[in-house]
C-alpha positions as CSV (number, residue, x, y, z in Angstrom):
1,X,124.0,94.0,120.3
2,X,123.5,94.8,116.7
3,X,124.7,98.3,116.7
4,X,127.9,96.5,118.1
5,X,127.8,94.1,115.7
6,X,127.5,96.7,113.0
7,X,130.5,98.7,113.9
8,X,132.9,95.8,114.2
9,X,131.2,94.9,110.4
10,X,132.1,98.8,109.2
11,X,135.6,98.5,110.5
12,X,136.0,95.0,109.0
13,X,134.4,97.0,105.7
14,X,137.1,99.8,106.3
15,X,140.0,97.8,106.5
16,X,139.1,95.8,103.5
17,X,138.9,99.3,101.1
18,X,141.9,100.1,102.6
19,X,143.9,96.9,101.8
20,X,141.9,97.0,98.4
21,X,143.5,100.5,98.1
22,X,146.4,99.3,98.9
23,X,147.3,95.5,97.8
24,X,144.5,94.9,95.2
25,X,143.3,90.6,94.6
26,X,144.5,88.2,92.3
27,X,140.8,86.7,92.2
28,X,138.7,90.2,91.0
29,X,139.4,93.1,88.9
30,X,139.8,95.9,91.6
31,X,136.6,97.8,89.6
32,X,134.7,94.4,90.6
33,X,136.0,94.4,94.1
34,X,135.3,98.4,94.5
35,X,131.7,97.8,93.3
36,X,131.2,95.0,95.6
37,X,132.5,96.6,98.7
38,X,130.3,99.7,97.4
39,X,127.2,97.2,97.4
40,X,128.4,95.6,101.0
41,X,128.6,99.3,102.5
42,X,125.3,100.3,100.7
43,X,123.6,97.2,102.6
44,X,125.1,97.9,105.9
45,X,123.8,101.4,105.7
46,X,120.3,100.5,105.2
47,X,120.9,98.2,108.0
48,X,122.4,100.8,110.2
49,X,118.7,103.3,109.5
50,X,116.4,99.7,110.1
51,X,117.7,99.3,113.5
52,X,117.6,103.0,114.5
53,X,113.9,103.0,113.3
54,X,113.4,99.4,115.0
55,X,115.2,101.6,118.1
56,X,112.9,104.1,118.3
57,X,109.8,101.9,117.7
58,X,110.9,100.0,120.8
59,X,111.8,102.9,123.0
60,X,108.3,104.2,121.4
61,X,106.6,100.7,122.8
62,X,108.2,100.9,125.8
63,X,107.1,104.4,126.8
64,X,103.3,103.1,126.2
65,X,104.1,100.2,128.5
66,X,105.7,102.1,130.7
67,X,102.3,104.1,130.9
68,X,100.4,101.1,130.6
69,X,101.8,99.8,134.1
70,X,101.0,103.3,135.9
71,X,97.2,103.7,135.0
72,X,97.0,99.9,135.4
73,X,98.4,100.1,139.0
74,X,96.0,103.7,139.5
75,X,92.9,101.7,138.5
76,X,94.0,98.5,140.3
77,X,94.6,100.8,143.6
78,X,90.8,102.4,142.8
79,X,89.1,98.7,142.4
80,X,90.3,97.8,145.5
81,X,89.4,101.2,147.4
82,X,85.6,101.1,145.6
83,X,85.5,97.0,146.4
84,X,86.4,98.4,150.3
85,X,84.2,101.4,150.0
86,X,80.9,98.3,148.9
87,X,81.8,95.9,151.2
88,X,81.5,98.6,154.3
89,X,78.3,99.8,152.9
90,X,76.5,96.0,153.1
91,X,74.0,96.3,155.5
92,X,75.1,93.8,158.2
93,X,72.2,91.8,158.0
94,X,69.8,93.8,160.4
95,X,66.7,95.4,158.8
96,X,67.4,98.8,157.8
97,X,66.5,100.6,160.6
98,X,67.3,104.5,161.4
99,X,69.5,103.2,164.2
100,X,71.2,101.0,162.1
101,X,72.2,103.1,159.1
102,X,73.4,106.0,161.4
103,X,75.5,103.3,162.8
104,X,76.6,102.8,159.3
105,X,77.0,106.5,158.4
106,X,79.3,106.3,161.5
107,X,81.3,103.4,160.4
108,X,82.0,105.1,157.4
109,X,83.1,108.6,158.9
């Protein structure tokens, strides 16, 4: 939105040298109105380089979320296998007999 917004202001800047090229203004000298459009094209530069720096900060931010959201789901996926993996290695209340953990050993296979 503000790049669009930018362009339609450089136009508008445009056509404004042009009909100060052209026409001139009974309210400034045209030296005052050239150095003002000077300053109002000056601004709109530095403008212009803010939001492609804020534009690649954010496309910057949005690759590390990006990331973010992969190893979160990867680690989520692990917790869950490992809370699995715990919960079918409780012993299921019998005493820990030979028979019982090769039952176990069995479950797990």
């Amino acid at each position: 939105e503000l790049e669009n917004e930018l362009t339609a202001k450089s136009q508008t800047l445009d056509e404004l040298k042009q009909s100060l090229a052209s026409n001139g203004s009974a309210g400034q000298t045209p030296e005052a109105q050239s150095l003002r459009i000077a300053e109002l094209c000056e601004m709109k530069d530095s403008i212009v380089n803010q939001v492609a720096q804020l534009k690649a900060s954010m496309q910057s931010i949005l690759e590390q979320w990006r990331a973010y959201d992969e190893i979160y789901a990867e680690v989520s996926l692990m917790t869950t296998r490992y809370l699995y993996c715990i919960d079918q290695c409780k012993p299921s209340g019998e005493e820990a007999s030979l028979e019982a953990l090769k039952k176990q050993v069995k479950t797990l296979q």
